[in-house]
C-alpha positions as CSV (number, residue, x, y, z in Angstrom):
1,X,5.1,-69.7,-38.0
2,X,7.6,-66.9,-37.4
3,X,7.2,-65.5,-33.8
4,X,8.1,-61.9,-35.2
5,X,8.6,-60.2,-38.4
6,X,10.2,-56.5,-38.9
7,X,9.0,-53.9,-42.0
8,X,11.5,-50.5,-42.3
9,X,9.5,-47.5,-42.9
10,X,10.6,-46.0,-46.3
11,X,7.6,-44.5,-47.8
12,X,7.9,-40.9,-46.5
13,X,8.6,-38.3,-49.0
14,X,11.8,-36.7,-47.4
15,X,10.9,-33.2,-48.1
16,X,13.3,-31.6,-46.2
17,X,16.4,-33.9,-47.6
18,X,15.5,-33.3,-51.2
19,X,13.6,-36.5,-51.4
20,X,14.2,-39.9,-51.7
21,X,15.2,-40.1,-48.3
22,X,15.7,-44.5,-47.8
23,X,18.4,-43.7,-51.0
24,X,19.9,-41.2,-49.2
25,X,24.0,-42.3,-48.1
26,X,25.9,-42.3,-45.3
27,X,29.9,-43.1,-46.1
28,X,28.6,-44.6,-49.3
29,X,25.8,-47.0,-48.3
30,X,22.0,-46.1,-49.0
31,X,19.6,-45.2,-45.8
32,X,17.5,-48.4,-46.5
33,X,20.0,-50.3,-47.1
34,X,21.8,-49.7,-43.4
35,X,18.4,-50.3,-42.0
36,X,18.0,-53.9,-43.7
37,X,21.7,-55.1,-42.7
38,X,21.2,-54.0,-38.6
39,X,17.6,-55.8,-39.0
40,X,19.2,-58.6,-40.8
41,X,21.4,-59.2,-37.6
42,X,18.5,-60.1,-35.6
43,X,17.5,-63.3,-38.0
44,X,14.1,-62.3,-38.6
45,X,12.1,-61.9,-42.3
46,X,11.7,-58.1,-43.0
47,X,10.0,-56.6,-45.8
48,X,10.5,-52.7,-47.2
49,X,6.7,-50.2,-46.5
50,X,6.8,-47.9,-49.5
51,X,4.5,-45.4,-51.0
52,X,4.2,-46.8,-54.2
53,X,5.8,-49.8,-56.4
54,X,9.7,-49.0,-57.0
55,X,10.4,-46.2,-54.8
56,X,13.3,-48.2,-53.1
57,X,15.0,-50.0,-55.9
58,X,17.0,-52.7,-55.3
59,X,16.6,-53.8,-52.7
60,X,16.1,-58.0,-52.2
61,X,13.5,-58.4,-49.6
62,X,9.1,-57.9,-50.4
63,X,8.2,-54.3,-50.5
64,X,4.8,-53.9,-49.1
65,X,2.5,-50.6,-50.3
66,X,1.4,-48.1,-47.9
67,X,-2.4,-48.5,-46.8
68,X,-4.9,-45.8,-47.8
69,X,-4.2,-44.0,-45.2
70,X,-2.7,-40.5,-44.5
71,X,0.7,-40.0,-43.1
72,X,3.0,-42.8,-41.2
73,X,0.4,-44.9,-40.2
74,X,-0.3,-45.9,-43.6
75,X,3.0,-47.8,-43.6
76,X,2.1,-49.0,-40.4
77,X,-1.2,-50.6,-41.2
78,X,0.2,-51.8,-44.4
79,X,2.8,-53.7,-42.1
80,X,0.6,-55.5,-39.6
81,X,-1.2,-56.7,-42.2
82,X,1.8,-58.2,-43.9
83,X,2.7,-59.5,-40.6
84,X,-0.6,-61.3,-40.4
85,X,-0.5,-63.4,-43.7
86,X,3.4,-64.5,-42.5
87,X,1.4,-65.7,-39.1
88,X,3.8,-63.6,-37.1
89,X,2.9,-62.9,-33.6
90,X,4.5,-59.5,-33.5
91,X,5.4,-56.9,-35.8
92,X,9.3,-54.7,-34.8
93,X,8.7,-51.6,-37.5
94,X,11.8,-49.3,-37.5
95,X,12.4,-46.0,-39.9
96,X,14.8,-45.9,-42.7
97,X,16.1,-43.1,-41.5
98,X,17.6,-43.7,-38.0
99,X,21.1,-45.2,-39.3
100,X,22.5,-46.5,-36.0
101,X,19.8,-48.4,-34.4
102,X,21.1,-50.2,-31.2
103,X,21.6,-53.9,-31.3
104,X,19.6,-54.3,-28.3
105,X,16.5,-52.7,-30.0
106,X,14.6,-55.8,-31.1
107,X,15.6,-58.2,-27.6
108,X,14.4,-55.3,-25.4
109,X,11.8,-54.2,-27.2
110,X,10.1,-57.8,-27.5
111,X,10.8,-58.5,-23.9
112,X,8.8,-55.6,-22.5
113,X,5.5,-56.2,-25.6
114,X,5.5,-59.4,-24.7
115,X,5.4,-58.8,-20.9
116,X,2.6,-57.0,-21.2
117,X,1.1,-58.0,-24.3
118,X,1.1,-54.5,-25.6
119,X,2.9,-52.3,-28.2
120,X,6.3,-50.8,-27.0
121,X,8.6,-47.9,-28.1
122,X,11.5,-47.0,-28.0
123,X,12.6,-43.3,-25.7
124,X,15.8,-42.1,-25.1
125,X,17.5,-38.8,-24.2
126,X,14.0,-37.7,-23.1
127,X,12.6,-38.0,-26.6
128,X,10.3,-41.1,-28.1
129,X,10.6,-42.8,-30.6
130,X,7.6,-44.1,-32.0
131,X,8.7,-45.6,-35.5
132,X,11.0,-47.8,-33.6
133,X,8.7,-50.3,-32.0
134,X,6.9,-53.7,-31.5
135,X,3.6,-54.1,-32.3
136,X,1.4,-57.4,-31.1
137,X,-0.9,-58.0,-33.8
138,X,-3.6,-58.5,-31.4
139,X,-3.6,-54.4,-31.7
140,X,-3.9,-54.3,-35.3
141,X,-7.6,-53.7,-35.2
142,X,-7.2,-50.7,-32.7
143,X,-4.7,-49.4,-35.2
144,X,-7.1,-49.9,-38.2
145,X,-9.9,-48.2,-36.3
146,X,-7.8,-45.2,-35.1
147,X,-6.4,-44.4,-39.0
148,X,-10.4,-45.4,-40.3
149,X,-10.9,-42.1,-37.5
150,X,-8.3,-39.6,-39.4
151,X,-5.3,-40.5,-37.1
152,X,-2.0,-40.2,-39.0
153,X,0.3,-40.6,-36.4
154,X,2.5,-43.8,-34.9
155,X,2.7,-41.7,-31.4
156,X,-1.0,-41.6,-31.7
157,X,-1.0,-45.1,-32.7
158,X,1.1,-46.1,-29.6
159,X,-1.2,-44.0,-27.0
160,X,-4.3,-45.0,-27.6
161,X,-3.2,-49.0,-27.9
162,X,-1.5,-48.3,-24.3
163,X,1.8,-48.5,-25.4
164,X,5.1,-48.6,-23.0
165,X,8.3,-46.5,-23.5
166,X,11.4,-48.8,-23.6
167,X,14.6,-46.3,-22.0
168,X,18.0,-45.9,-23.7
169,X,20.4,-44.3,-21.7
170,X,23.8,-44.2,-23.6
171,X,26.6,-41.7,-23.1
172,X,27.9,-41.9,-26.5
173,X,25.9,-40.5,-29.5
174,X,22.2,-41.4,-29.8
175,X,21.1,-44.5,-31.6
176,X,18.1,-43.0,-32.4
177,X,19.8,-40.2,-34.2
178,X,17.0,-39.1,-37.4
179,X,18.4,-38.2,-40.3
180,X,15.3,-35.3,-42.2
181,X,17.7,-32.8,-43.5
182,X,20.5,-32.5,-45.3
183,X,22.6,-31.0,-42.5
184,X,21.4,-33.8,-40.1
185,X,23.1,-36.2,-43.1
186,X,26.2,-34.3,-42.6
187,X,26.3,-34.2,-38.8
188,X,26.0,-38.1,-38.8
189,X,28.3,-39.0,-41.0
190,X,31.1,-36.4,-39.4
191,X,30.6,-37.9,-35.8
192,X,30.6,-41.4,-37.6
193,X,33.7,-40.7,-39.3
């Protein structure tokens, strides 16, 4: 039994890249495909949250359909669930679209849910980030009853399960860096360069 599994967000519909957004590249490499290798590091089974069969092809690890639900917490829902039948413990979801997640993110992430038994998130340069977190999946009920009530968001998600904000502080450039437009794309990949 696997003490934590990870699932990347992908099943957004990147409106304001030009859609598509997990194939989106940076220096080359697809969006999904820089998630899955930084998530690979950590030695944990990941699976891919999608909107509907095939919208990330290629890639080699389960893709796992949104939940009828509105908005990000559809993949979430979708992801504690798959969580459950692997007998995981925990659940770390990060986005597709946040290319140079810190290699810390899972050890101190974990640390703090498991301290206090409850989900955790990540913040940094006074800004959270609630895509990038740990979920117990003691909380998956909590999260089920809050999309059942028209909740869409993961912030939402993480308030009303009493979640705790995990601090970066970095002087370099932010790890948590989103990428939603196409100028965002271009700004990462010129400080990357």
């Amino acid at each position: 039994m696997p003490d934590i599994v990870a699932v990347i967000l992908a099943g957004g519909e990147g409106r304001r890249i030009g859609g598509h957004k997990p194939m989106q590249r940076v220096n080359g490499l697809r969006l999904v495909d820089i998630a899955l290798a930084r998530v690979r590091t950590w030695g944990i089974e990941v699976a891919v949250s999608v909107r509907y069969t095939g919208q990330v092809p290629e890639v080699d690890v389960p893709e796992i359909l949104d939940a009828p639900f509105e908005g990000p917490i559809a993949g979430l829902v979708a992801a504690l669930h798959w969580a459950g039948s692997a007998r995981a413990v925990s659940l770390l979801v990060v986005p597709c679209d946040t290319p140079a997640l810190p290699p810390d993110l899972l050890a101190r992430l974990k640390a703090v849910s498991d301290a206090t038994c409850a989900p955790c998130f990540a913040r940094s340069r006074g800004g959270d980030h609630p895509a990038c977190a740990v979920w117990p999946l003691s909380a998956t009920t909590e999260v089920e009853a809050f999309a059942t009530a028209g909740g869409r968001s993961l912030k939402g998600a993480l308030e009303r399960c009493g979640a705790h904000a995990v601090e970066w502080r970095d002087e370099g450039n932010d790890p948590f860096f989103n990428i939603n437009t196409e100028t965002d794309l271009q700004n990462f990949q010129m400080k990357r360069v």
